[in-house]
C-alpha positions in Angstrom: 16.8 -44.6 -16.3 16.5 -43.0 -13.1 19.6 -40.5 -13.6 16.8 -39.8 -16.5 13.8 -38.7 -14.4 15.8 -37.0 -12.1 17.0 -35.3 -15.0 13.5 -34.6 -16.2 12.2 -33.4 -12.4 14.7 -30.9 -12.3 14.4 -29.6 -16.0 10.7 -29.6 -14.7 11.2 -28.0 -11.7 13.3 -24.8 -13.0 10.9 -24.2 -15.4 8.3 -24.0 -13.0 10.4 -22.0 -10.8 11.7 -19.5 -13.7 7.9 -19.1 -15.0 6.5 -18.1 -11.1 9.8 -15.7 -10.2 8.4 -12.3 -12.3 4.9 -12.9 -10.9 6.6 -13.1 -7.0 8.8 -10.3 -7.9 6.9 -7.7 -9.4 6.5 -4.6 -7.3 3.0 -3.6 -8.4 -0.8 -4.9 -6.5 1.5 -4.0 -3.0 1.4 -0.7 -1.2 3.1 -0.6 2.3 1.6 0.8 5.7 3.2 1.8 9.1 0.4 2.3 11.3 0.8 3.7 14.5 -2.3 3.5 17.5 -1.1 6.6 20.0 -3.4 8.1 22.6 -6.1 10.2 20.3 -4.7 9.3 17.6 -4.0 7.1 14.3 -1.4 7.5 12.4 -0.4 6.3 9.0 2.9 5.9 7.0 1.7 4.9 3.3 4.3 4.0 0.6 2.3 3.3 -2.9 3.7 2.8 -6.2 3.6 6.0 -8.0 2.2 4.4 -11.4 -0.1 2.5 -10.1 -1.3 5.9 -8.2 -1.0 8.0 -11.6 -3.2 5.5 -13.2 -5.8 5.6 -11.0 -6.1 9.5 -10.4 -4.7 10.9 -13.4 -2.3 13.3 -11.6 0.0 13.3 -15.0 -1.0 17.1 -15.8 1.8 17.2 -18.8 1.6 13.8 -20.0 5.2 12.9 -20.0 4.7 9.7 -18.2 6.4 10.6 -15.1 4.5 12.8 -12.1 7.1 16.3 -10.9 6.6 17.3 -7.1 5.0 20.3 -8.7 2.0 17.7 -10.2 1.7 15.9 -7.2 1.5 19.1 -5.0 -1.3 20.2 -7.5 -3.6 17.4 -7.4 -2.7 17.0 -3.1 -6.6 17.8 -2.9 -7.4 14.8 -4.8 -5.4 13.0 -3.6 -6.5 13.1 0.1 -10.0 12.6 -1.0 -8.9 9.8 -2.9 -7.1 8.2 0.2 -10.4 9.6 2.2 -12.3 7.5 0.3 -10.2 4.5 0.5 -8.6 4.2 4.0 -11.5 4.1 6.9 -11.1 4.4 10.7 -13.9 4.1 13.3 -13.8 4.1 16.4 -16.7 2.9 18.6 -18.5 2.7 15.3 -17.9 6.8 14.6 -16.1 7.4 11.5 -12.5 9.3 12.1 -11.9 11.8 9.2 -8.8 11.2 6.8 -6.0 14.1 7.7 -3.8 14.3 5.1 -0.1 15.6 7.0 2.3 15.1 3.8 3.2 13.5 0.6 6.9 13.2 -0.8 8.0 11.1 -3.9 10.7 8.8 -3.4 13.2 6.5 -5.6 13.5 3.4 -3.7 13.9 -0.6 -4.1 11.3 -1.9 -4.0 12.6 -5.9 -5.4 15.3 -7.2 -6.8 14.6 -5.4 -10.3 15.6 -2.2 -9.0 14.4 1.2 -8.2 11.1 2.7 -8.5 9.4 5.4 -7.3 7.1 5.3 -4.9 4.5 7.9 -3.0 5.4 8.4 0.8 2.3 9.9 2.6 1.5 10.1 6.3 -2.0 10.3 7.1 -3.8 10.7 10.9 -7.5 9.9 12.3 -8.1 11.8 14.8 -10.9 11.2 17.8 -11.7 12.6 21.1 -11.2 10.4 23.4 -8.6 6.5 23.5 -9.2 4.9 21.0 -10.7 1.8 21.5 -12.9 -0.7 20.0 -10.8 0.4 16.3 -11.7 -0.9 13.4 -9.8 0.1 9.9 -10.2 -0.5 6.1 -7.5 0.1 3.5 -8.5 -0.1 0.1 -5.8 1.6 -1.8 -5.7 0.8 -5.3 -8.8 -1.8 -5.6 -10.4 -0.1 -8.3 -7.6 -0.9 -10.9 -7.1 -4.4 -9.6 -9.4 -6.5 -7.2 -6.3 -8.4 -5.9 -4.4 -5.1 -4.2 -2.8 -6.2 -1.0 -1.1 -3.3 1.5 0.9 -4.8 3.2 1.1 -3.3 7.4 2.9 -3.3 10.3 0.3 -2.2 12.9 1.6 -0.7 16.5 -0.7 -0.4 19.6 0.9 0.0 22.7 3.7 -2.1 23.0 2.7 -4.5 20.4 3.6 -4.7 16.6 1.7 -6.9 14.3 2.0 -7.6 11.3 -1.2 -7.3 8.9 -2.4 -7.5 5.3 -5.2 -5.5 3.8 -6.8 -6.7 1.0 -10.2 -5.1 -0.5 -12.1 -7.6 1.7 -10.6 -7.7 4.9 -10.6 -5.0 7.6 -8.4 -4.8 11.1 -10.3 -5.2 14.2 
């Protein structure tokens, strides 16, 4: 009898396992962040799931499912004011404006599935003076899902942090 249960409690507890596994390893509701405090200066290292980006901008000029450097190049307007209107910086309560240095697209793992290609794109606040007193918002992504999490590593000084945006929470 108990060989029995035990039996049952571990049939039970793969299948609970095996049913939470593709929700804990799919790559999508994540973009990544370096974020680097310097001086003048905020800078921003942003990796973002190219579908996901596609979906929400529309940057698929030919429709064949997949977005060419030349596509992502043409829409580069967009997509800084799309970032612009997603990722905020103040500091001392004044609002930095979004800088938009580059964008690349790059195949990399992203879980144990595999491959998938992601957007790389550094971004930079600027302000005229240290910047202290910072406050930032990242908001990539919440339009097509509430639950979009970026996922940061946030350097001032000598410190590192780590730090999770959602589309309710802000760094202070």
């Amino acid at each position: 009898m108990k060989r029995e249960c035990i039996g049952r409690l571990a049939q039970f507890l793969t299948c609970v396992l095996a049913a939470t596994v593709p929700a804990v390893a799919h790559p999508g509701n994540i973009s990544y962040s370096l974020i680097q405090v310097e001086g003048d200066t905020v800078h921003q290292e942003l990796k973002i799931l190219i579908n996901e980006l596609v979906e929400a901008l529309e940057m698929d000029s030919d429709a064949d499912g997949l977005l060419s450097p030349d596509e992502l190049n043409a829409h580069r307007e967009r997509l800084a004011a799309y970032l612009d209107g997603k990722i905020s910086v103040s500091v001392n309560e004044t609002s930095l404006p979004l800088i938009l240095d580059s964008v690349a697209l790059r195949e990399e793992e992203v879980t144990d599935l595999g491959t998938s290609t992601l957007l790389h794109a550094t971004v930079r606040f600027q302000h005229s003076g240290p910047i202290d007193n910072l406050l930032m918002r990242c908001r990539i992504l919440d339009d097509l899902d509430e639950r979009h999490d970026n996922f940061a590593k946030i350097t001032i000084g000598a410190v590192t942090r780590p730090f999770l945006f959602t589309p309710r929470n802000e760094f202070h």
